[in-house]
N, C-alpha and C positions, 0 to 999 in steps of 0.2 A: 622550406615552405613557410610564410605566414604562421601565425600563430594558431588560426582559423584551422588549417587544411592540416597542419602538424595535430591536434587536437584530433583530430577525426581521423588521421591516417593510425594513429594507436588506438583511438575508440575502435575502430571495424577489425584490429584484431585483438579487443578483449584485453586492453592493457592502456597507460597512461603516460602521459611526458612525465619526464626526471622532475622528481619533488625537491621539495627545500629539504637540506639537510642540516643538522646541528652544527654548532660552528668548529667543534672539537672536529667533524669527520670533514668538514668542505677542502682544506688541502689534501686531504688523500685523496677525495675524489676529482679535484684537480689533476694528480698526478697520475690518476687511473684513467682521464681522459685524455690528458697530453700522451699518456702510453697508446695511444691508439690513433694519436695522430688528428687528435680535433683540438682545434682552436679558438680564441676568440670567443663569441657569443653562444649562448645555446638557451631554448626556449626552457621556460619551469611550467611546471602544471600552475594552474592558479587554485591551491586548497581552501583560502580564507572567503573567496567570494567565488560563483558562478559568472562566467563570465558568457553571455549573451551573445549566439551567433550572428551575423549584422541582419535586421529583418526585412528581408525580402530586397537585398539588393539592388535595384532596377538598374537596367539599363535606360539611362535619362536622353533622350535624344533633343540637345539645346544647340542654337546656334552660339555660338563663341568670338569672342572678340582678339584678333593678335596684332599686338602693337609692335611685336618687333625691337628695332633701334630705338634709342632716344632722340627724339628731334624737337622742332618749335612747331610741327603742321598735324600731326596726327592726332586728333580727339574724336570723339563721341560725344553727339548732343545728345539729353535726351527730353522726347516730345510730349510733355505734361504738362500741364498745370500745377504747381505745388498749392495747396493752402497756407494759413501758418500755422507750423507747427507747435504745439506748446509740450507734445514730447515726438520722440522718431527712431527708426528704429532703421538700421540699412545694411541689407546681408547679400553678400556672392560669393561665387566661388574663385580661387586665386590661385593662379601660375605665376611666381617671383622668376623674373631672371636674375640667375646669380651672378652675372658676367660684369656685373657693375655693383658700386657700394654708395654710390651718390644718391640725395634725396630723390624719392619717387612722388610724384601725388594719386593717389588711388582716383580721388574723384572729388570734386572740389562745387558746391553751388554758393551762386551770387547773387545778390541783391543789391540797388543801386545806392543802400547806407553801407553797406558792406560788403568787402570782394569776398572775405573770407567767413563769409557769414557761417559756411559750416562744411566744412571739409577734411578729409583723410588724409594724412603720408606718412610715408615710409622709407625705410633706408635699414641697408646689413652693418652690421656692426663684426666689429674683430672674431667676434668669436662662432660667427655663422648662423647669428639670429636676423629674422627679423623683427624692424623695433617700429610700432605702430604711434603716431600721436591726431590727438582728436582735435580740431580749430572750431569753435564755437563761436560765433560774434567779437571773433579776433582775437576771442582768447586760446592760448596754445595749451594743451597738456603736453605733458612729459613724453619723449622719447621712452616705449616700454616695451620687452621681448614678446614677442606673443605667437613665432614656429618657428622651426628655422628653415633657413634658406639652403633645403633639400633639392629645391627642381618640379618638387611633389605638386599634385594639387592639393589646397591647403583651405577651409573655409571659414571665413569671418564676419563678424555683425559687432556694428557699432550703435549703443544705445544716449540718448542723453533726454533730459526733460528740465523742464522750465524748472520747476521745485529745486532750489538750492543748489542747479544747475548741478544734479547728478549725472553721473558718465558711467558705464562700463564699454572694454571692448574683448570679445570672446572670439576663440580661435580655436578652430576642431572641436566646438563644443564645451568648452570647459570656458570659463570665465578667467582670461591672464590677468586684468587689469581692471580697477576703480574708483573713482572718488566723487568727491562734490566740490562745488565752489567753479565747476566753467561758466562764468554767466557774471554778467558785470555788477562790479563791486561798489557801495552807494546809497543813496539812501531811494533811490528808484528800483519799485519792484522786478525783479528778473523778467525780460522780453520772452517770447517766444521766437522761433528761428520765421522770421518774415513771408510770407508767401511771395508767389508770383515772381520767381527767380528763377535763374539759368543753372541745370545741371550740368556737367561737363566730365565725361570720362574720361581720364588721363593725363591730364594738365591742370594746371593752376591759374587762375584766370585774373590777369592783373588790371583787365578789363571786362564788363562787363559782357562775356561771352566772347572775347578772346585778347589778345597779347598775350601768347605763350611763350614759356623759352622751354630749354633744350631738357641744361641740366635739371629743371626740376619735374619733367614729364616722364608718363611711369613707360614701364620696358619688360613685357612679359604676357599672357593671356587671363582674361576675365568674361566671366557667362555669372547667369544665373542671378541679376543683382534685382534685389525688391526693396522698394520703402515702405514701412507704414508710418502712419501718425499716433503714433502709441509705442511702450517699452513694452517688448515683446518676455514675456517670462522664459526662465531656461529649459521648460518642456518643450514650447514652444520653438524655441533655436533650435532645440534637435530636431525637433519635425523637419525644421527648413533647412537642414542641411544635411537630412534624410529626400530631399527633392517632395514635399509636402508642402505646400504653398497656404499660407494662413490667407485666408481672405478677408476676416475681417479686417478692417481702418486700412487695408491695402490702398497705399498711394497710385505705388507704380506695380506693375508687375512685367518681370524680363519678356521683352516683345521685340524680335525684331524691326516691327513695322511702324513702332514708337519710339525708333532711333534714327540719328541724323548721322549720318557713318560717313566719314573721310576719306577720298579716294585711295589713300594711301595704308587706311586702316584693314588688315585684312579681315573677314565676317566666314566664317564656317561652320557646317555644320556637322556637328561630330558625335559620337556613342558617347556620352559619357556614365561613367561608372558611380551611382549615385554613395556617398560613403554609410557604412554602418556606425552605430553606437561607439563613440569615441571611446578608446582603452587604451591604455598602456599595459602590455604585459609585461610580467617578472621574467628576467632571465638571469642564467649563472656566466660569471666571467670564469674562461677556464682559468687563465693565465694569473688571476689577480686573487681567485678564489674568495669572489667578494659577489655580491647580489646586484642589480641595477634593473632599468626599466627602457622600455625600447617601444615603438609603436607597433601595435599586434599584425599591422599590415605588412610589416617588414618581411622577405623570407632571409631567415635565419636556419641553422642547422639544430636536429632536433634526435631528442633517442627516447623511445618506449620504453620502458620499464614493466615489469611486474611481480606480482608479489609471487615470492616463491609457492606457499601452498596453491593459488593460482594457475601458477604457472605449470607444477606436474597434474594438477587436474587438467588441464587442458590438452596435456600432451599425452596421458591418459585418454583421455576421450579421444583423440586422435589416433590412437596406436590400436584402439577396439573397433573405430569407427570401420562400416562396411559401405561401400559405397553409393549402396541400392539409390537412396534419394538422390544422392548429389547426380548421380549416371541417369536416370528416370527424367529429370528437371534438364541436364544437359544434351541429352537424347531427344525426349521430345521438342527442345529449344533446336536444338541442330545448330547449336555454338556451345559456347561454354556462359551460363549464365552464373553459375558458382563455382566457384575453386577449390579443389578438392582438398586443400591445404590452408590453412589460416595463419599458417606463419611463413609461408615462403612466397605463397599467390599477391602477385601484383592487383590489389582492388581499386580497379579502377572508377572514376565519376561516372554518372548516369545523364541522360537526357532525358526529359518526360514518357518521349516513345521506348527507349529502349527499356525502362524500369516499369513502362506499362506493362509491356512485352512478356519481361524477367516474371513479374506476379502472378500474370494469367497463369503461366506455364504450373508455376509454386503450387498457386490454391490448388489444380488443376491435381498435381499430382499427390498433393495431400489430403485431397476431396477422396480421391478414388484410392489411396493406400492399402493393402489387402492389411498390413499388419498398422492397428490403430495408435499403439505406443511410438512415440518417438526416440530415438536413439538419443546420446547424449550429443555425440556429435551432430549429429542432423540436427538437432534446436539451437548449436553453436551455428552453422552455416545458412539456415532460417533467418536468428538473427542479426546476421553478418548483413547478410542482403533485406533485409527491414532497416537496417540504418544507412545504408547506401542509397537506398528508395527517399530516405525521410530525409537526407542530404542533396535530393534533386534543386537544383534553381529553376523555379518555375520564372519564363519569363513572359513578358507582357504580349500581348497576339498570340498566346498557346490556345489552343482549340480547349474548351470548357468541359467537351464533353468526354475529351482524355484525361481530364482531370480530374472530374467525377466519377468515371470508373476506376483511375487510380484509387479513390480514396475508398473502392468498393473493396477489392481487392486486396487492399490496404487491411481494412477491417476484417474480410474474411480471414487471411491469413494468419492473424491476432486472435480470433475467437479459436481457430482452430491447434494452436499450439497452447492454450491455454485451458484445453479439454482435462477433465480429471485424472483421466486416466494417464495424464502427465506429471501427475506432480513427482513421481520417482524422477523422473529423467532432470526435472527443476531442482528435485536436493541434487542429483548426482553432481551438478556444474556449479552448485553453490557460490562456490572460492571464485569463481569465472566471472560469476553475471551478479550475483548477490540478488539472486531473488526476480522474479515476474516483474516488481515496480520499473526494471530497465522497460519494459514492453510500453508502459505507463508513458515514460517520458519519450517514448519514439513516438507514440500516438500523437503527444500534445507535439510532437515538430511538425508530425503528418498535419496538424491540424491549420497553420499556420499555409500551407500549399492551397487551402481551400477557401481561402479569404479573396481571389479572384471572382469565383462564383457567385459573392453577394453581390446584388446589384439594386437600381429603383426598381425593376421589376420581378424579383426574385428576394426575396426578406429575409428566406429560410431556409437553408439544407439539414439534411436528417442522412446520414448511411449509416446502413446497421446490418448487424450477420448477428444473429444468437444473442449470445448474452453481451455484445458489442459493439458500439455505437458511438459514431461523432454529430455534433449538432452546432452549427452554425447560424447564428443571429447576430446583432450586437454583443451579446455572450456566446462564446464557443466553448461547448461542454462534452466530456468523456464518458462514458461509464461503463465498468466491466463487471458484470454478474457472475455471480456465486458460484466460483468454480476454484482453478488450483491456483490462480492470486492471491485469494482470503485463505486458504490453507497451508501456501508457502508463508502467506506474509504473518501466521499468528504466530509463528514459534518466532519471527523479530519483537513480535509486539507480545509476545508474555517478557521477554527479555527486557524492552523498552517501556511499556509503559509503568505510568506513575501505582503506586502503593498506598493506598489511600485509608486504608481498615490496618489497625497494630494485631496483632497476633497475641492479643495481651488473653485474659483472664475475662470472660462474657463479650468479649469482641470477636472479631472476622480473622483465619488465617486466609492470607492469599495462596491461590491457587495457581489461577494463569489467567494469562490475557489474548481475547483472539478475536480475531477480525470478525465481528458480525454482521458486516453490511457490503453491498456490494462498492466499488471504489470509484470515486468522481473525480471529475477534475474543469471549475470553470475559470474562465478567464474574460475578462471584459473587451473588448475592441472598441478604438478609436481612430478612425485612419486606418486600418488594419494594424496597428501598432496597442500591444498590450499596454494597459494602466489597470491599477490595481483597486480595489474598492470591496465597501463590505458585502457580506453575502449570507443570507440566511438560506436554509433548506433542511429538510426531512429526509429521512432515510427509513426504509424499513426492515428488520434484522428479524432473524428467529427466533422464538421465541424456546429456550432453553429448558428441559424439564429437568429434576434434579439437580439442579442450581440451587444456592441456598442463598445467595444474596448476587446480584448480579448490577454491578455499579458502570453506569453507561457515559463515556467521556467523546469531546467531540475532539478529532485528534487531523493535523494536518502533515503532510508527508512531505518531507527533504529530499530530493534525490542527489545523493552526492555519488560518484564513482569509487570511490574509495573505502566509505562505510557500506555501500550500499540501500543507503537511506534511512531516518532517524523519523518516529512517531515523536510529534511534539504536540502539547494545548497549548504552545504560546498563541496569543489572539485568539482563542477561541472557547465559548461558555455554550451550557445546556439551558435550552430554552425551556421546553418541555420533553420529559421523559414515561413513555407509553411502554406497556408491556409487549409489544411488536415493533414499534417504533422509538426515533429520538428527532427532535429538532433541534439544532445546535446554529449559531450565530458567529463568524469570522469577521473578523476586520483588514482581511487581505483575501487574497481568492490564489487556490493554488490544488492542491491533488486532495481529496476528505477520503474519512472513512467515519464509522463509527467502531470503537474498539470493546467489548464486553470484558470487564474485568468480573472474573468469577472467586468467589469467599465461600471458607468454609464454613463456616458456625464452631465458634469454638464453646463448651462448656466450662464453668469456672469448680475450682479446685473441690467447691461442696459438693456440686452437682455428680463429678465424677466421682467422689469418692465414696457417694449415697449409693449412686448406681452398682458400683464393684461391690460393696458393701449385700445392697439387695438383690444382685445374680449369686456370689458365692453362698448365701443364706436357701436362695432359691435350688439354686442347683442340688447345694448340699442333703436338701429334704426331698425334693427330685429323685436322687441318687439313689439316699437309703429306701425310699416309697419303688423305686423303679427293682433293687437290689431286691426286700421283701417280694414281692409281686412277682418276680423269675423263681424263688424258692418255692414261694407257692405253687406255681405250677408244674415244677418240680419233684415236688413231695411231697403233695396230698392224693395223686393220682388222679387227677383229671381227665378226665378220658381225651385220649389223641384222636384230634379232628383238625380239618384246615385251619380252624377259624382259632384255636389254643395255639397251633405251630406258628401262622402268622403274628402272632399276637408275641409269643417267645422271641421271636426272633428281632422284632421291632422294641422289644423292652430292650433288650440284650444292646441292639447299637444305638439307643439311645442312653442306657445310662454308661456305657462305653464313651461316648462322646460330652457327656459332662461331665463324667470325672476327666477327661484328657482337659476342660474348656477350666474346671477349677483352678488346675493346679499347672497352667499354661504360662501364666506370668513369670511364674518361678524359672522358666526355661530358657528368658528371654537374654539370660546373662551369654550364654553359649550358642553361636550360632547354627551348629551342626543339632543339638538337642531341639533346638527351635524350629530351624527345616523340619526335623523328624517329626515333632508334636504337629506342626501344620497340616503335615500329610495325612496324617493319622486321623486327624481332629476334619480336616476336608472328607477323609473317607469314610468316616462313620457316622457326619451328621447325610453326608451323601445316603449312606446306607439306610439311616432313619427316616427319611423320606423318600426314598425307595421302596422301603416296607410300609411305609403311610401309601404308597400310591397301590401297594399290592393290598392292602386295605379296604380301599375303595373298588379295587379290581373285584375284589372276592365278594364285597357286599354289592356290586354289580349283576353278579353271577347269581346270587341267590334273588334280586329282583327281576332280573331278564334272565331266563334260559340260554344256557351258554353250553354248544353243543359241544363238549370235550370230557376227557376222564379224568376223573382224580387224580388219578398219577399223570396226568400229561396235565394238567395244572401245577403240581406244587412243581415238576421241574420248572417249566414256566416261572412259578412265582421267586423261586432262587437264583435264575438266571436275571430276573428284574430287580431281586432284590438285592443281591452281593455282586454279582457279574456287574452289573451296571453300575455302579460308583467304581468297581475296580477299573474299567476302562478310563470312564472320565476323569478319575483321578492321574491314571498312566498317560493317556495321551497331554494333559494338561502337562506335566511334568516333563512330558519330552518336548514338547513345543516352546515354555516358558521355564525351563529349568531356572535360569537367572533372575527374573522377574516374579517368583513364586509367590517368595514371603515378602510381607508388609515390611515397613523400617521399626518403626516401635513397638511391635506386638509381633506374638505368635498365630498370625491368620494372612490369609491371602492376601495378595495385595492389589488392596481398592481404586491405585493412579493407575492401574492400566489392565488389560483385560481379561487379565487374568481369574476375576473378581464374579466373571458370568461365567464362568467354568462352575461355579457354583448358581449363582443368584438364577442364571438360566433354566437349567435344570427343575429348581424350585418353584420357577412361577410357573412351568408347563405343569407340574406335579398338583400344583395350588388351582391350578384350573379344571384340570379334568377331577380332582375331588371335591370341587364346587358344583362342578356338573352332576357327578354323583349323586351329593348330597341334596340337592334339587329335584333328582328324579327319585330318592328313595323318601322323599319327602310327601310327593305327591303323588305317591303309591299308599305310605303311609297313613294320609289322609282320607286317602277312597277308600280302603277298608274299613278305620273307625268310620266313617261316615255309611257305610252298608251294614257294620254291625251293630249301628246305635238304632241302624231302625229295625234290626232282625229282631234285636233284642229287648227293648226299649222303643217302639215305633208310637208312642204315646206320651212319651218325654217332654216336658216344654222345649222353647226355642234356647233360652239360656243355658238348658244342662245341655244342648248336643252342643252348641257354640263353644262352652268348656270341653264336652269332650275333644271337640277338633283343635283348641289351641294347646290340649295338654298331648293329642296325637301329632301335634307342629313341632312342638316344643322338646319334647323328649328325643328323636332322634337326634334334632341340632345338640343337645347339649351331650347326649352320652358320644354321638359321632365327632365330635370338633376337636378333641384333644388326639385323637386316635387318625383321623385325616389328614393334622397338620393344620387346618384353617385359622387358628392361633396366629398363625405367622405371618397374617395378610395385615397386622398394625405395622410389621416393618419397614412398609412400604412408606406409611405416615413420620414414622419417626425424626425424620429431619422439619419436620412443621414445627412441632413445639416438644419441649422436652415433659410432657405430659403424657404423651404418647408413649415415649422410651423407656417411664416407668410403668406403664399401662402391658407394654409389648414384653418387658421384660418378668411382670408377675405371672403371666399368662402363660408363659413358654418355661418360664425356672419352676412355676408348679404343676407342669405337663405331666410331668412322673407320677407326684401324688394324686391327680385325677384319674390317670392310669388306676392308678394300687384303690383309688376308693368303688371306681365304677367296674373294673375288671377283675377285681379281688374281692372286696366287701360286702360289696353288691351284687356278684355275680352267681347264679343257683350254683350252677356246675361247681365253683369253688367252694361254696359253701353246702353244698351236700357228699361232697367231697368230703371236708372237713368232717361230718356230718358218722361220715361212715365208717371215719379212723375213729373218732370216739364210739362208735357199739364197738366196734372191733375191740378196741382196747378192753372196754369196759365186760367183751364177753369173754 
């Protein structure tokens, strides 16, 4: 096959042509292909550049010119007017016959100072080139190679201009030949090439519009020839010999009704095949084990490759695959529109109709799927047949409006495999596809079938399914919303993107990096042919909570088959940066995103060692205030009631929990001691606020009547208060056994989810003893407020206003250490490190608030105390 159809025969099964290999292994692998009986040529992947499929092929339908033999009688005139030229530019397409080596003339025009005032020829040389020379007002260039004399059709443009009598002449697109100095020599300024002169295809005119001879008239076929009056640039030549006709300074344009054709010339008219993007591709010599370059239109023989962990994921997914979708898609089709094998099925080309056909059927049955997850294999054979579709040649007279529903179809099928609920199935084929971006670059081929539809009366297309959409104007644009794209593609982009913040000492540690915007892709159109140009635009991302620094980069996407695609900022800067959005600025146009690099805060060496400093001080008075305070009740005989046992039991696992939280570092040497402390240290601050929420329970019950008994509460209160951390602590431990503990400390571990096995728990606890304390508040103050006027109903306005804020006041402060609501600064803590010493005096002195307001303060302990001293003293 071509280099074209060899490329795409390994793309549709998930694999690539033979790469370049080191020069240490190229003889072996010579000797491992010669063991197999291949010879000769074989195609390479092309790694270092992309090489561009030809765009939009046409079929060009031109009349052609065939000269046949060499004689003295066969020319073409042709019927213009020339002006004078002071530059020119003259392109067509060429059929060399190689049956002869003698001088040809391509095409020769005259003026009556000059026969050769500006003409072509040509001749093969030994070694199977064609050798082109330029006549300008008599003067000759050099015989110079410029294709060879394959048989091929072959396309050429000859430039020159007055200024210093410059010259190139270009062949297939590439520039063979150039200089300056055709143009006579003297102290008179350089001419222009004369108007009002005789063109003449295929001869040499020794007179003015005719005496021709034999040997030097050309022998072979010619179409497609234009003049202008101007040097056409090398964008431009591609155009025209992409079948693109420049109109501007157009002299002549190929007509056959502005030809003088000789009865002997033959004139036809034929399909021709308009050429793609001039390339040469790389290929390996088996025999010589050495590298060269061959034209990509060649067919040559070719072998797939792939990478091995590739290759058993595939054959994995294969061997699990059920057939449901492929049977369902071939059933309702009533052929076979997918193959049920991807390494043995012959995939064949498409026609417009029949890959319209293939889609409907697809959406059709992944619309109506009973089961919404896709298998691995089904997302391989999806997008088997999505690049088979995006490989269609549309051609010229295809009906518009199958081509519009193509691209519906097209779309749905793409929003629909990219559902969330996919993205297990996208990790599983990983090594296969490298990630959703393959979906990316089939869209922007699809995109490229829909450049027929622009017209003068039609400016804009728009097809869209969900979160996905193409938009054609002069700019034709992508974009795929927030779904498992931006979730597969951010574990490439914590890997790839830039590291911008050091992990130093009051600086940023990096965390990761992930796709926070939906993914675009514009391109400009010219001719329906891409050129590239800058591009500003907006994107809008979510807006992150507990992010501590969040650095917003504009990042453009590679798609290569091999990496599977590379995040780069080359050419691209942040214009403006919004807390929901970014504006970013490119100087090429190609696939965007915006990537959110997230930072930790790091604090510096004082900071942390203040902090440890002021917890172990805290804890430690915590401790011994929490340790007093259980003896006390203990052993002065306080009488047993709810409100002393909840209260025991909640001392008990909290200073259980700071003594484990002191002396935790110490544990960190040994990892089994560190699991254990975690555990431990998880289940008893669990338990502490477990007993804070039975807390609130209990001081519930005495403000609302709660229709149960004593004893069917305290079981209650034990089953909330111990039962319930022992489960969440168990069930965490059987789910994340591996992911428990943290890497540098003895506590949960905060990179993954472990961390709301906790933190959850907590803010449900934090809430409903907020609610609490709000109704026992406003209970509190309707009383003082009814007893300030039973009592006191003649009081001024100031004393009851103090009575009511010291009835506000007193519950919040004796209730807030005993609740937990202390613990609602940790929420702040990552703001400023103000906070963290604010959250950490408040919680390390939670004990001693305890031991002053529930010991010191409290009647029952203190007439307790009270009555061991008569005792004693009687």
């Amino acid at each position: 096959l071509d280099w074209w159809h060899a490329d795409s025969y390994c793309e549709r099964r998930f694999s690539q042509l033979l790469f370049e290999h080191q020069d240490s292994e190229q003889a072996s692998l010579s000797t491992l292909l010669q063991s197999q009986h291949i010879r000769g040529s074989v195609w390479l992947s092309e790694r270092d550049g992309v090489l561009h499929k030809p765009r939009r092929r046409r079929d060009h339908i031109v009349p052609v010119l065939v000269f046949g033999d060499k004689t003295d009688t066969k020319y073409v005139k042709v019927l213009s007017d020339f002006p004078a030229l002071p530059a020119v530019t003259a392109c067509a397409h060429l059929q060399w016959d190689t049956r002869t080596q003698e001088i040809a003339t391509i095409f020769s025009y005259a003026v009556p100072a000059f026969m050769n005032e500006f003409q072509l020829r040509g001749l093969v040389d030994e070694e199977g080139f064609v050798r082109f020379a330029l006549i300008v007002h008599e003067h000759h260039s050099p015989y110079l190679p410029v294709f060879r004399a394959d048989g091929q059709w072959h396309h050429f443009c000859v430039t020159w201009q007055q200024e210093n009598g410059t010259w190139a002449i270009y062949a297939d697109g590439k520039r063979r030949a150039s200089a300056s100095g055709l143009c006579a020599v003297g102290q008179s300024a350089p001419k222009p090439i004369y108007g009002q002169g005789t063109f003449i295809i295929g001869q040499d005119q020794d007179s003015l519009g005719g005496t021709f001879r034999e040997k030097e008239s050309f022998s072979g076929n010619i179409t497609d020839l234009h003049i202008w009056q101007k040097v056409l640039s090398a964008e431009q030549i591609e155009k025209v010999r992409s079948c693109w006709v420049v109109e501007q300074d157009l002299v002549f344009g190929w007509n056959s009704n502005a030809l003088e054709v000789e009865s002997t010339v033959q004139e036809v008219t034929t399909q021709f095949l308009c050429p793609g993007p001039v390339e040469e591709c790389r290929v390996f010599e088996v025999g010589s084990s050495g590298f060269s370059y061959a034209s990509c239109l060649q067919s040559l023989p070719f072998i797939c490759c792939y990478r091995k962990d590739a290759y058993w994921q595939l054959q994995k997914a294969q061997r699990q695959s059920s057939p449901s979708l492929v049977g369902r898609v071939n059933t309702l089709a009533e052929r076979t529109v997918i193959p049920e094998n991807v390494f043995t099925s012959d995939v064949q080309d498409m026609n417009l109709s029949v890959a319209l056909d293939a889609l409907d059927v697809l959406a059709t049955v992944l619309r109506e799927a009973e089961a919404p997850v896709l298998e691995s294999s089904d997302l391989l054979v999806v997008l088997q047949l999505l690049k088979q579709v995006s490989d269609v040649e549309v051609q010229e007279g295809e009906e518009l409006e199958m081509l519009e529903q193509l691209g519906q179809y097209y779309v749905e099928v793409t929003e629909l495999i990219l559902e969330e609920q996919n993205i297990e199935t996208w990790s599983s084929v990983s090594q296969v596809i490298r990630g959703p971006m393959a979906v990316v670059k089939l869209c922007d081929r699809m995109m490229s079938h829909l450049a027929p539809l622009l017209t003068a009366g039609r400016t804009k297309i728009t097809i869209q399914h969900g979160n996905v959409g193409l938009r054609g104007v002069m700019v034709k644009n992508m974009w795929f919303g927030y779904g498992s794209l931006q979730h597969c593609l951010s574990g490439a982009g914590s890997r790839a993107g830039s590291r911008d913040a050091a992990a130093s000492d009051g600086g940023e540690k990096y965390l990761t990096t992930t796709v926070g915007t939906a993914v675009i892709s514009s391109t400009l159109l010219s001719d329906y042919q891409e050129i590239s140009t800058s591009v500003r635009y907006r994107l809008q991302h979510r807006v992150q909570w507990m992010v501590i620094s969040v650095c917003f980069l504009c990042f453009l996407m590679h798609v290569s088959p091999d990496a599977g695609g590379m995040w780069s900022t080359a050419g691209c800067s942040v214009v403006t940066s919004l807390p929901d959005s970014t504006a970013c600025f490119c100087n090429h146009t190609t696939n965007f995103a915006v990537l959110l690099q997230v930072y930790e805060r790091q604090r510096t060496t004082t900071e942390e060692l203040t902090l440890q400093t002021l917890t172990f001080i805290g804890c430690g008075v915590s401790f011994c205030a929490l340790i007093v305070t259980f003896i006390l009740f203990m052993a002065v005989g306080v009488p047993k009631s709810e409100r002393t046992t909840v209260h025991k039991n909640l001392i008990f696992a909290l200073a259980a929990a700071e003594a484990l939280l002191m002396f935790s570092d110490l544990a960190k040497t040994n990892q089994v001691v560190c699991f254990t402390v975690t555990a431990f240290l998880h289940l008893f601050f669990m338990a502490a606020f477990s007993w804070m929420l039975v807390e609130g329970l209990l001081l519930w019950s005495k403000v609302v009547a709660v229709n149960m008994s004593e004893d069917r509460r305290m079981k209650f209160y034990y089953v909330t208060g111990w039962g319930l951390p022992v489960v969440i602590v168990g069930v965490t431990l059987a789910t994340s056994f591996n992911k428990y503990v943290a890497e540098n400390h003895c506590w949960l571990n905060v990179q993954t989810n472990v961390i709301w096995a906790f933190v959850g728990p907590i803010l449900f606890i934090l809430a409903v003893n907020t609610f609490v304390l709000c109704r026992v508040v406003v209970v509190t103050v309707s009383s003082a407020r009814r007893r300030s006027k039973m009592l006191t109903p003649n009081s001024s306005l100031e004393k009851q206003i103090g009575i009511q804020i010291w009835a506000t006041a007193k519950p919040i402060l004796v209730l807030l250490p005993v609740l937990g609501l202390t613990w609602v600064c940790g929420v702040l803590v990552h703001l400023s490190i103000i906070w963290a010493y604010v959250f950490i005096v408040l919680n390390s002195l939670q004990g001693l608030y305890i031991f002053l307001v529930y010991a010191i303060y409290n009647s029952e302990v203190r007439n307790a105390i009270q009555r061991m001293k008569d005792k004693k003293k009687a």
